[in-house]
matplotlib code that plots the C-alpha trace (Angstrom):
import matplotlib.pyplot as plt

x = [9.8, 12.4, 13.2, 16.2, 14.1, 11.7, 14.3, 15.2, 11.5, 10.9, 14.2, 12.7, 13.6, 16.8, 16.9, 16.5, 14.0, 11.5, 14.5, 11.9, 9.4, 7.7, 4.0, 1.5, 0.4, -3.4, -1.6, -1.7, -4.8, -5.5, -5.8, -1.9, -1.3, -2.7, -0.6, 2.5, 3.0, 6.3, 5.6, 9.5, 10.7, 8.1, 9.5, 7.9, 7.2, 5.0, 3.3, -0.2, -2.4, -4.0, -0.9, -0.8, 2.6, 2.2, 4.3, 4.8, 6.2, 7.1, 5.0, 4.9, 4.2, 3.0, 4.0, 1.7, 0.9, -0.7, -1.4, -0.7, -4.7, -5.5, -7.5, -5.6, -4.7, -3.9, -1.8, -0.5, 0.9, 4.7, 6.9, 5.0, 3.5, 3.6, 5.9, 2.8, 1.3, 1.3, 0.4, -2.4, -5.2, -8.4, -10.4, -13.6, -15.3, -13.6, -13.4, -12.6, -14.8, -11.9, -11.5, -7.8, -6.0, -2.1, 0.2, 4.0, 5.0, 7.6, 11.4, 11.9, 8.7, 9.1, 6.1, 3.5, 0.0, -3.5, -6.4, -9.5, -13.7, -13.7, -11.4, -8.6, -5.2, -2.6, 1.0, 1.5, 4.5, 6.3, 8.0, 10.3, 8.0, 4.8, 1.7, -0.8, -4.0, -6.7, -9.8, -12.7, -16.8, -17.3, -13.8, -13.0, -11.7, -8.4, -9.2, -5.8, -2.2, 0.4, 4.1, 7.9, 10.1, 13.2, 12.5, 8.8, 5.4, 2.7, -0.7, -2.4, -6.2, -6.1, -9.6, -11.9, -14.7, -16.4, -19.2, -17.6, -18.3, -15.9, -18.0, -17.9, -17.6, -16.4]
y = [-2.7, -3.8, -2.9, -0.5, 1.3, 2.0, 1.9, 5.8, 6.5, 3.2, 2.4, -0.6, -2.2, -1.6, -4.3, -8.3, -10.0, -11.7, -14.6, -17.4, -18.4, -15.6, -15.1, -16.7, -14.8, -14.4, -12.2, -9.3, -10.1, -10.4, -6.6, -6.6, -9.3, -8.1, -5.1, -7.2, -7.6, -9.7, -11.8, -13.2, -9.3, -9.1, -6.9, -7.7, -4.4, -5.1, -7.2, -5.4, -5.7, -8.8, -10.7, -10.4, -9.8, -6.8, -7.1, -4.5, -5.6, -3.6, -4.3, -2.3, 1.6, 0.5, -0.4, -3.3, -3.8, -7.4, -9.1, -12.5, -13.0, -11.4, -8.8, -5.7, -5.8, -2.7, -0.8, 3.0, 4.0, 4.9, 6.9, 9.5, 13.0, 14.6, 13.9, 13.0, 10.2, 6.9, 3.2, 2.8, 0.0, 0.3, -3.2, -2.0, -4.8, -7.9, -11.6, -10.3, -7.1, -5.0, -1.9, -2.4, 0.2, -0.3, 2.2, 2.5, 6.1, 7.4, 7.7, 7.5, 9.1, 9.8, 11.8, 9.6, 10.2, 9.0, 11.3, 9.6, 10.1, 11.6, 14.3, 12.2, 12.0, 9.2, 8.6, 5.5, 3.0, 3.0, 0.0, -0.6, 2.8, 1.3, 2.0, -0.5, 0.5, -1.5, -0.7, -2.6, -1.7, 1.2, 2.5, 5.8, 5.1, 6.8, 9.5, 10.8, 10.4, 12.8, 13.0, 14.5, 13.6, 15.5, 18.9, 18.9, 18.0, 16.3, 14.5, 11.8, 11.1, 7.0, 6.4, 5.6, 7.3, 9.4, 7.7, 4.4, 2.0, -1.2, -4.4, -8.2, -9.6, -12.6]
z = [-15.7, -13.8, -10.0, -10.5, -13.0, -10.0, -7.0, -6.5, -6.3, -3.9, -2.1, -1.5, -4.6, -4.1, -1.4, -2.4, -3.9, -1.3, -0.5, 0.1, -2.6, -4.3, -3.0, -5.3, -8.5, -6.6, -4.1, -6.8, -8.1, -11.9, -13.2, -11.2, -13.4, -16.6, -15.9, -15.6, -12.3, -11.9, -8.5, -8.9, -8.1, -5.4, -2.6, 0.8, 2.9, 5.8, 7.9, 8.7, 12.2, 11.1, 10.0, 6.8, 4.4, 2.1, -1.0, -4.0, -7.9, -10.8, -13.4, -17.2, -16.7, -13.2, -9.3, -7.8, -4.1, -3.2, 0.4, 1.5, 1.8, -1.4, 0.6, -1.1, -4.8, -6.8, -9.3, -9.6, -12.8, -12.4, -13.2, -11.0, -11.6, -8.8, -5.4, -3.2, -5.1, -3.6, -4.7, -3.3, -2.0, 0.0, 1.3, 2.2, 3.1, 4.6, 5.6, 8.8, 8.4, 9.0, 6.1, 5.2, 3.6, 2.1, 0.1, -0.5, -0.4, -2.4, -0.8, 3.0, 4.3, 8.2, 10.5, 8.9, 10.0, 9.2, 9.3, 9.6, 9.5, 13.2, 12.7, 14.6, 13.4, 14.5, 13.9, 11.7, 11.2, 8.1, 7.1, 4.1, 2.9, 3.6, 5.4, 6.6, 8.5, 9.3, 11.6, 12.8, 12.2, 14.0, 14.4, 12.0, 9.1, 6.8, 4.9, 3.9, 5.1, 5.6, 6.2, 4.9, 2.2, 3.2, 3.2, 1.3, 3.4, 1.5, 1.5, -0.2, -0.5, 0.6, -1.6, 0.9, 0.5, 2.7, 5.3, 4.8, 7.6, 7.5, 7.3, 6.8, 3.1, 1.2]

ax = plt.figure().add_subplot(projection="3d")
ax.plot(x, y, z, "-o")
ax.set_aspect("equal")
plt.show()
């Protein structure tokens, strides 16, 4: 799939290709790659807590998101169903023992928050339409996210399941 075919839903792809080198193939992670993940239209979007780049590609009947350090790797089927669904990726256990979590929301999301374990919601940065949160062992962890697409408010599930505790892996 090509990045105009995807770009209303992503504005993102309607900007350059990543201008330096593309990231490396292992930055999608092979079921991104099975998919058809094509790392030379690689969009980077972010730049999460623990330095690392988060990049999405089209791939066939799919959007891809990858980080820099492999950590997050994952596919959502595209074109979308419904307005709130989100390409997204859950680490659970890390190198770092952080529990990452990455999506790309659809359009130009603003009043992004997180709502996490403990009840607590925070406001989250968007960037290029994407979310990165990352939180230590013992910290709550993402449950879902909300924010506003022009007019409509909606809500995405982020995966992690419930009573998840991040932890040190790898």
């Amino acid at each position: 799939m090509s990045p105009t075919a995807v770009s209303a839903t992503y504005p993102v792809f309607a900007q350059p290709a990543v201008a330096t080198a593309p990231p490396a193939a292992s930055t999608f992670g092979s079921f991104a790659l099975s998919r058809g993940a094509d790392v030379a239209d690689a969009r980077s979007l972010a730049t999460n807590g623990l330095g690392q780049t988060l990049y999405a590609a089209p791939a066939t009947g799919a959007v891809c998101l990858g980080s820099s350090d492999g950590v997050i790797a994952g596919c959502s089927p595209y074109p979308l169903l419904t307005p709130n669904e989100i390409v997204g990726s859950s680490a659970l256990c890390t190198p770092s023992g952080d529990l990452e979590f990455a999506a790309l929301l659809p359009g130009t999301p603003t009043n992004v928050l997180g709502h996490f374990n403990d009840g607590s919601s925070h406001a989250v940065n968007v960037t290029n339409g994407a979310v990165t949160i990352a939180v230590g062992p013992g910290e709550p962890v993402p449950m879902s996210i909300t924010w506003r697409s022009g007019t409509q408010s909606l809500e995405a599930d982020t995966g992690v399941p419930a009573g998840t505790e991040p932890s040190r892996c790898g």
